[in-house]
SEKETOR-8987 format. One record per residue (C-alpha): residue number from 1; residue in one letter; x, y, z. Coordinates in steps of 0.02 Angstrom, whole numbers, plus 50000, padded with zeros to 5 digits. Example, Ala and Ser with C-alpha at 12.3 -4.5 7.8 and 13.67 -1.06 7.14 Angstrom:
{n=1 | res=A | xx=50615 | yy=49775 | zz=50390}
{n=2 | res=S | xx=50684 | yy=49947 | zz=50357}
***
This chain:
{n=1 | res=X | xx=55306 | yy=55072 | zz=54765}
{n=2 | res=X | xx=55166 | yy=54974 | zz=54693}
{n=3 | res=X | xx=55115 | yy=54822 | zz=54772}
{n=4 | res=X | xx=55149 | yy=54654 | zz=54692}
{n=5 | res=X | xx=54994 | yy=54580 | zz=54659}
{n=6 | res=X | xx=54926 | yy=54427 | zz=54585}
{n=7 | res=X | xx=54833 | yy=54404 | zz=54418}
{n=8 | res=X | xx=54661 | yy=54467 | zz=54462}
{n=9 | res=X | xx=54534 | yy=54421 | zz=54523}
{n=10 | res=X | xx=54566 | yy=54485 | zz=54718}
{n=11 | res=X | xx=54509 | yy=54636 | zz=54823}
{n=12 | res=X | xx=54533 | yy=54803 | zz=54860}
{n=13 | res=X | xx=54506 | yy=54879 | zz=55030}
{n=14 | res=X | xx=54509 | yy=55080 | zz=55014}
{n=15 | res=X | xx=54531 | yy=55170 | zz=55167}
{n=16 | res=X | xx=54497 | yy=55364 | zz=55123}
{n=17 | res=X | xx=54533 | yy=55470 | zz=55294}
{n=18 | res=X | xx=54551 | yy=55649 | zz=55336}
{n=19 | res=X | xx=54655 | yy=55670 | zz=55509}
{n=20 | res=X | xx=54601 | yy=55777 | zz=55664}
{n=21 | res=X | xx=54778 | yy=55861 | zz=55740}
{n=22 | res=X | xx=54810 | yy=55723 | zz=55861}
{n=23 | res=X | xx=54983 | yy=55650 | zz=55836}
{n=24 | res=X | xx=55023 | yy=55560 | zz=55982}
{n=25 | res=X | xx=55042 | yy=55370 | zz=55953}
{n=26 | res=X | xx=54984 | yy=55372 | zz=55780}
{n=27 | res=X | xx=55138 | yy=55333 | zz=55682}
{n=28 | res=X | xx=55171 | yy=55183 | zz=55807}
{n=29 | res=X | xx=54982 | yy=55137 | zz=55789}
{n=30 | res=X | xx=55003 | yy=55136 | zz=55602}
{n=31 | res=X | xx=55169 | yy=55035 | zz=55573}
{n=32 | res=X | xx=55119 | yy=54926 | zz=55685}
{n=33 | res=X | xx=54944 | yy=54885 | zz=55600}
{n=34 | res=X | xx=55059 | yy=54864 | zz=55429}
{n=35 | res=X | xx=55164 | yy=54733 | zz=55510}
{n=36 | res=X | xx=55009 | yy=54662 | zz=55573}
{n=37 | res=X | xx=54924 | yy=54670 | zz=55402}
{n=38 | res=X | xx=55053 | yy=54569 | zz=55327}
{n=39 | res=X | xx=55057 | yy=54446 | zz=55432}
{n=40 | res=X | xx=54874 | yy=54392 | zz=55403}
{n=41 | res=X | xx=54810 | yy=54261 | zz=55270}
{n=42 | res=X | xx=54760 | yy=54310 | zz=55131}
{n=43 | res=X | xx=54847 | yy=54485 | zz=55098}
{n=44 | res=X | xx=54922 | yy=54558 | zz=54957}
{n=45 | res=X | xx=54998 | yy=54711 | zz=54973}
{n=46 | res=X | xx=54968 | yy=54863 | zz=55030}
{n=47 | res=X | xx=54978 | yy=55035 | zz=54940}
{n=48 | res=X | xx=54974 | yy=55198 | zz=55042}
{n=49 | res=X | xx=54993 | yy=55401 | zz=55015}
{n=50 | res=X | xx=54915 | yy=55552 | zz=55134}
{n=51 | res=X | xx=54932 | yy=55715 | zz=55090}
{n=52 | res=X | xx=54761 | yy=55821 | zz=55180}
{n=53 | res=X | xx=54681 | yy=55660 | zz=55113}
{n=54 | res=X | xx=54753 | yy=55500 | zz=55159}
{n=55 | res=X | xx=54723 | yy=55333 | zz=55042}
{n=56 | res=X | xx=54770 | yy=55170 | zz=55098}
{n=57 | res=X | xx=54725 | yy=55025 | zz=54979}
{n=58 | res=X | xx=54771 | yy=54846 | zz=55064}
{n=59 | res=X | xx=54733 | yy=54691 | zz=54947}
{n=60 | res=X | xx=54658 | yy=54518 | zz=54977}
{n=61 | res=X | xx=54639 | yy=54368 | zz=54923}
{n=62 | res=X | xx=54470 | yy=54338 | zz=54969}
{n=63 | res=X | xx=54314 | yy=54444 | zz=55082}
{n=64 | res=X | xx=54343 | yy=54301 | zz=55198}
{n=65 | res=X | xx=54512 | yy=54362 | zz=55237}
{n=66 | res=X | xx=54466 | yy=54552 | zz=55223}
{n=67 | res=X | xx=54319 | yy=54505 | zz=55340}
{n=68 | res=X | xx=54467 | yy=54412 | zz=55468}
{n=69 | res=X | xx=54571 | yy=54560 | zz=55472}
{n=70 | res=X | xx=54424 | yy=54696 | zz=55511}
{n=71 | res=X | xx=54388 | yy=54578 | zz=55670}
{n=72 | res=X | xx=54555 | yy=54551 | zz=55732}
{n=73 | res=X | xx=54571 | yy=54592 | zz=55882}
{n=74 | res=X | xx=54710 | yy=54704 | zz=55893}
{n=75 | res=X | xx=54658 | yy=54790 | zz=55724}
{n=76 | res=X | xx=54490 | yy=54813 | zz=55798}
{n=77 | res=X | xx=54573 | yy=54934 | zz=55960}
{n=78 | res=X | xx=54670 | yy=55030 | zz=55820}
{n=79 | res=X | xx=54494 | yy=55055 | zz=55745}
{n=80 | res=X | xx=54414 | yy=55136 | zz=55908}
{n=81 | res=X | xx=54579 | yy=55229 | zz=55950}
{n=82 | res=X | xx=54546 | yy=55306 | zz=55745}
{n=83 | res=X | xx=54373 | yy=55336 | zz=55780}
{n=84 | res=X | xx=54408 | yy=55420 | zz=55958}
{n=85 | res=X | xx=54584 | yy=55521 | zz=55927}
{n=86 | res=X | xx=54654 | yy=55530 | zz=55754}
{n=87 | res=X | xx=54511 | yy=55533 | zz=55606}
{n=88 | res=X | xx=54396 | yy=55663 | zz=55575}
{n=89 | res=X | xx=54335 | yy=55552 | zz=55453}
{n=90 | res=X | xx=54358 | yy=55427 | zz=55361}
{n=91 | res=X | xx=54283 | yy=55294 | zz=55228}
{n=92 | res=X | xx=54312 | yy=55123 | zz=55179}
{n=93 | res=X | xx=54255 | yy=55055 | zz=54998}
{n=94 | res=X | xx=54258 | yy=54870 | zz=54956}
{n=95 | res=X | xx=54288 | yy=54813 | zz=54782}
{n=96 | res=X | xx=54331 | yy=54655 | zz=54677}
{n=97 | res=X | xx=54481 | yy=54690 | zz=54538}
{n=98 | res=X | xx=54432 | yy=54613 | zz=54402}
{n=99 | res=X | xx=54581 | yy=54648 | zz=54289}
{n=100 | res=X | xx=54724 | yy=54773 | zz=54311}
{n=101 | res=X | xx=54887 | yy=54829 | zz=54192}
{n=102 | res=X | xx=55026 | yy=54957 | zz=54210}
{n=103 | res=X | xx=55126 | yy=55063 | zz=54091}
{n=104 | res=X | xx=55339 | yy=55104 | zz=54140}
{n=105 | res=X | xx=55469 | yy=55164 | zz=54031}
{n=106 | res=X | xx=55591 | yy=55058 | zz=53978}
***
Protein backbone atom coordinates (compact mmCIF):
# COMPACT_ATOMS: atom_id res chain seq x y z
CA UNK A 1 0.00 0.00 0.00
CA UNK A 2 1.19 3.41 -0.86
CA UNK A 3 1.57 5.85 1.72
CA UNK A 4 -0.80 8.78 1.97
CA UNK A 5 1.11 11.69 1.52
CA UNK A 6 0.66 15.33 1.38
CA UNK A 7 0.88 17.67 -1.66
CA UNK A 8 4.63 18.00 -2.08
CA UNK A 9 6.92 19.55 -1.04
CA UNK A 10 8.23 16.92 1.91
CA UNK A 11 11.05 14.32 2.15
CA UNK A 12 12.09 11.11 1.36
CA UNK A 13 14.33 9.00 3.56
CA UNK A 14 15.59 5.81 1.46
CA UNK A 15 16.95 3.12 3.39
CA UNK A 16 18.61 0.56 0.74
CA UNK A 17 19.98 -2.62 2.89
CA UNK A 18 21.25 -6.01 2.05
CA UNK A 19 20.86 -8.47 5.26
CA UNK A 20 23.66 -10.73 6.80
CA UNK A 21 21.75 -14.27 7.98
CA UNK A 22 21.10 -13.12 11.45
CA UNK A 23 17.42 -13.40 12.29
CA UNK A 24 17.14 -13.28 15.80
CA UNK A 25 15.24 -10.17 17.10
CA UNK A 26 15.01 -8.50 13.85
CA UNK A 27 11.38 -8.70 13.04
CA UNK A 28 10.64 -7.38 16.71
CA UNK A 29 13.43 -4.71 16.13
CA UNK A 30 11.72 -3.68 12.96
CA UNK A 31 7.92 -3.42 13.95
CA UNK A 32 8.82 -1.88 16.73
CA UNK A 33 10.93 0.99 15.00
CA UNK A 34 7.57 1.37 12.61
CA UNK A 35 5.39 1.98 15.59
CA UNK A 36 8.01 4.20 16.78
CA UNK A 37 8.30 6.01 13.42
CA UNK A 38 4.82 6.92 13.49
CA UNK A 39 4.65 8.19 16.45
CA UNK A 40 7.20 11.01 15.80
CA UNK A 41 6.40 14.63 14.45
CA UNK A 42 6.62 15.21 11.39
CA UNK A 43 6.13 11.74 9.53
CA UNK A 44 4.34 10.79 6.66
CA UNK A 45 4.23 7.45 5.84
CA UNK A 46 6.25 4.87 5.34
CA UNK A 47 6.65 2.57 2.23
CA UNK A 48 8.63 -0.73 2.52
CA UNK A 49 9.54 -4.04 0.28
CA UNK A 50 12.82 -6.54 0.69
CA UNK A 51 13.38 -9.07 -1.50
CA UNK A 52 17.73 -9.77 -1.50
CA UNK A 53 17.47 -5.95 -1.48
CA UNK A 54 15.42 -4.32 1.04
CA UNK A 55 13.91 -0.54 0.41
CA UNK A 56 12.34 1.29 3.03
CA UNK A 57 11.22 4.88 2.11
CA UNK A 58 9.77 6.81 5.39
CA UNK A 59 8.47 10.47 4.61
CA UNK A 60 8.75 13.80 6.45
CA UNK A 61 7.62 16.79 6.81
CA UNK A 62 10.64 18.59 7.29
CA UNK A 63 14.91 17.59 7.74
CA UNK A 64 14.23 18.89 11.15
CA UNK A 65 12.04 16.03 11.89
CA UNK A 66 14.07 13.44 9.75
CA UNK A 67 17.13 14.85 11.71
CA UNK A 68 14.83 14.12 15.31
CA UNK A 69 14.12 10.69 14.40
CA UNK A 70 17.91 9.62 13.32
CA UNK A 71 18.84 10.84 17.05
CA UNK A 72 16.20 9.29 18.96
CA UNK A 73 17.30 7.47 21.27
CA UNK A 74 15.78 4.25 20.93
CA UNK A 75 16.07 4.46 17.02
CA UNK A 76 19.67 5.19 17.51
CA UNK A 77 20.27 1.36 19.53
CA UNK A 78 18.27 -0.22 16.55
CA UNK A 79 20.94 1.54 14.40
CA UNK A 80 24.07 -0.08 16.21
CA UNK A 81 22.19 -3.45 16.69
CA UNK A 82 21.83 -3.04 12.30
CA UNK A 83 25.29 -2.12 12.02
CA UNK A 84 26.56 -5.00 14.48
CA UNK A 85 24.03 -8.11 13.64
CA UNK A 86 21.64 -7.78 10.80
CA UNK A 87 23.06 -5.51 7.68
CA UNK A 88 25.73 -6.33 5.54
CA UNK A 89 25.12 -3.14 4.21
CA UNK A 90 23.17 -0.70 3.82
CA UNK A 91 22.56 3.06 2.44
CA UNK A 92 20.49 5.88 3.25
CA UNK A 93 19.68 8.73 0.50
CA UNK A 94 18.00 11.98 1.47
CA UNK A 95 15.82 13.79 -0.95
CA UNK A 96 13.20 16.65 -1.19
CA UNK A 97 9.87 15.56 -3.41
CA UNK A 98 9.17 18.17 -5.26
CA UNK A 99 6.03 16.94 -7.02
CA UNK A 100 4.62 13.39 -7.26
CA UNK A 101 1.36 11.72 -9.27
CA UNK A 102 0.00 8.19 -9.63
CA UNK A 103 -1.82 6.30 -12.33
CA UNK A 104 -4.84 3.27 -11.08
CA UNK A 105 -7.45 1.78 -13.07
CA UNK A 106 -10.69 2.69 -12.61
Amino acid sequence: MYAQTPVPPYYAVIFCSVRTEAEEGYALMADKMMQLAKQQKGFLGVETARNELGITISYWDSLTAIQNWKNHAYHSIAQQLGQNRWYRRYKIRIAKVERDYEFELP
